[in-house]
N, C-alpha and C positions, 0 to 999 in steps of 0.2 A: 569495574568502573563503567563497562559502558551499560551493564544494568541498571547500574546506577542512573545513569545518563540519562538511559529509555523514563526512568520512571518519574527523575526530574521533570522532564519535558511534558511528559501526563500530567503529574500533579499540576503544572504552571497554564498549563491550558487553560479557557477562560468557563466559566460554571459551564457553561451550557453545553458543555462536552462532557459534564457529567450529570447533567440530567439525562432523562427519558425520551427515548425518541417520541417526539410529536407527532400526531398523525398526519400535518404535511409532510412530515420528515419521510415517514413509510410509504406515504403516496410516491413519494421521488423515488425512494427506492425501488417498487414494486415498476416504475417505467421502465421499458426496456431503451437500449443506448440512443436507439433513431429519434426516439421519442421524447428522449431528457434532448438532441442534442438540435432539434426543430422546435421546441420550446425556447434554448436561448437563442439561436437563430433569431426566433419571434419575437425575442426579449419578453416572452411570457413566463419565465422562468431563470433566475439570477444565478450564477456559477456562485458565487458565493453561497446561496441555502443550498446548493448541491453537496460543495465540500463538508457542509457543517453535518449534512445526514449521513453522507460515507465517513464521515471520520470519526462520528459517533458510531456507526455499524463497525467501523474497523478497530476500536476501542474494544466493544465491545466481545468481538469474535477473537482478540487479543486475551481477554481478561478468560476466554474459554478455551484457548490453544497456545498462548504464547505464540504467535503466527509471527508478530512484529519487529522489526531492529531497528529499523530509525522511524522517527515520528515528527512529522513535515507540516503537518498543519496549519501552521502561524503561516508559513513560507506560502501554503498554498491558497488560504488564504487573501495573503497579497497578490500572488497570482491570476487568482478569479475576477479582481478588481481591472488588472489591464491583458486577460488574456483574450484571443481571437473568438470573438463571439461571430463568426462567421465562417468558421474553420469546419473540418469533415467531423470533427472531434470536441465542438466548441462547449467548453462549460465540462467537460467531462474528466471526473477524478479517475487517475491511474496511479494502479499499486504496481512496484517495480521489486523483482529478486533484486533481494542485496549487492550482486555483484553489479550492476547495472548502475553509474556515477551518477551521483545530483549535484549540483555545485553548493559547495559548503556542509558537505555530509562524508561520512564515511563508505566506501564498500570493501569492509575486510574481508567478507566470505567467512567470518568466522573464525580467522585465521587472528591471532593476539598480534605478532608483530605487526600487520597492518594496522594496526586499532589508531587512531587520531591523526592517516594523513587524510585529509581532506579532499574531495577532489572540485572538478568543473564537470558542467553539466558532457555527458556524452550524446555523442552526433547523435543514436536514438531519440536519447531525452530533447534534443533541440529540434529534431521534428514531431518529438509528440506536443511540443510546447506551440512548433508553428503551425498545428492543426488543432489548436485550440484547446488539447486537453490540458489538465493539472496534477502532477506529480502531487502525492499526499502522502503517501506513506511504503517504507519499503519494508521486504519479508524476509525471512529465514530458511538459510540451507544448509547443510552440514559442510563441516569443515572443509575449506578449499572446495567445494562442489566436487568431491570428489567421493560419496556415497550412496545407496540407497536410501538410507535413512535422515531424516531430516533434525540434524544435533550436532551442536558446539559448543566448547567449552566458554564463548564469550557471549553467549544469546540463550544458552540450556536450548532443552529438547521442546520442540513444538508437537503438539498432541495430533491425533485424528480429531476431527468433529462427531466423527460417527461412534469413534468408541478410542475413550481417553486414554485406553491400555495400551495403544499402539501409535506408530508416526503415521504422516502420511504420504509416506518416500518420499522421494528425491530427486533429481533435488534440489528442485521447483517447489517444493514440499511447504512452504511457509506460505506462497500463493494460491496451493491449491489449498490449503486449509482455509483462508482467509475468504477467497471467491465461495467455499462451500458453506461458509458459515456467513454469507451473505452479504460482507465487508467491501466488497470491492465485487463492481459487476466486469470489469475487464482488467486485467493485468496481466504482466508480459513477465514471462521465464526466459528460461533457454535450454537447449537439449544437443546434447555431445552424444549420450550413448543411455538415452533414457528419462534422464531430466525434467522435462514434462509428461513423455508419456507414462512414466510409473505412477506419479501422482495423481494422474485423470482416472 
């Protein structure tokens, strides 16, 4: 069901998420953070064209890893429209591990019983929100965060980029695949006992 879900939300996304990235589009992307986030400071640069290039690169790096679990875009979207274009972070799209709450989304970890409660944004998310960036899309870890490997039975197994015969640990594992496949230039894990370091 909730592949289901994920692939709904793709398909309903609006064309341009399924076209070609633009060559402004790859200009934003090729900006490093300081540089996309002094542009919309400048208002030389609209958080909205930002989402729309990350969330086509995050499409993207999706359709080559399975990286993704919930798909945010509409939401952030709206976001870009009244978020802090003055912030340390302004204008700038952030991918979050699945465990990590969005309000109005799920964070099972992978885990089926959790699958459709809901949650509110977590204290994280409301200071990456009051520093301007935008929540776009969240990624994939193995069951309860409690593997090396990055696979569950409600999301399947997310690939390596580098070589699709294998994962790419854990289990952070869905962000690091996503940031390497060029989908998200910053995103936030978490690490108990390896988490992000195995990934990196």
């Amino acid at each position: 069901a909730k592949q289901q879900e994920r692939r709904t939300r793709i398909e309903s996304l609006p064309q341009t998420y399924q076209a070609p990235l633009t060559a402004a589009e790859k200009a934003i992307l090729a900006k490093p953070i300081s540089e996309i986030v002094a542009s919309v400071q400048s208002d030389a640069l609209k958080p909205a064209d930002i989402v729309v290039a990350y969330g086509k690169a995050a499409l993207l790096a999706h359709e080559a890893t399975n990286c993704l679990t919930e798909i945010m875009l509409i939401e952030a979207e709206a976001s870009a429209q009244s978020c802090n274009t003055q912030g340390p972070l302004a204008g700038m799209p952030i991918s979050l591990k699945d465990e990590i709450s969005v309000a109005g989304f799920d964070a099972c970890i992978g885990y089926s019983a959790w699958v459709g409660r809901k949650q509110e944004d977590a204290v994280l998310v409301r200071l990456l929100r009051d520093a301007g960036a935008i929540p776009y899309v969240k990624t994939n870890v193995p069951i309860t965060m409690l593997s090396f490997e990055c696979a569950n039975d409600v999301f399947g197994a997310t690939t390596n980029p580098h070589n699709s015969a294998y994962v790419p640990g854990g289990s952070s594992g869905g962000e690091a695949a996503l940031i390497a496949c060029g989908g998200s230039r910053v995103g936030v894990g978490s690490d108990g006992a390896g988490s992000v370091r195995l990934p990196s």
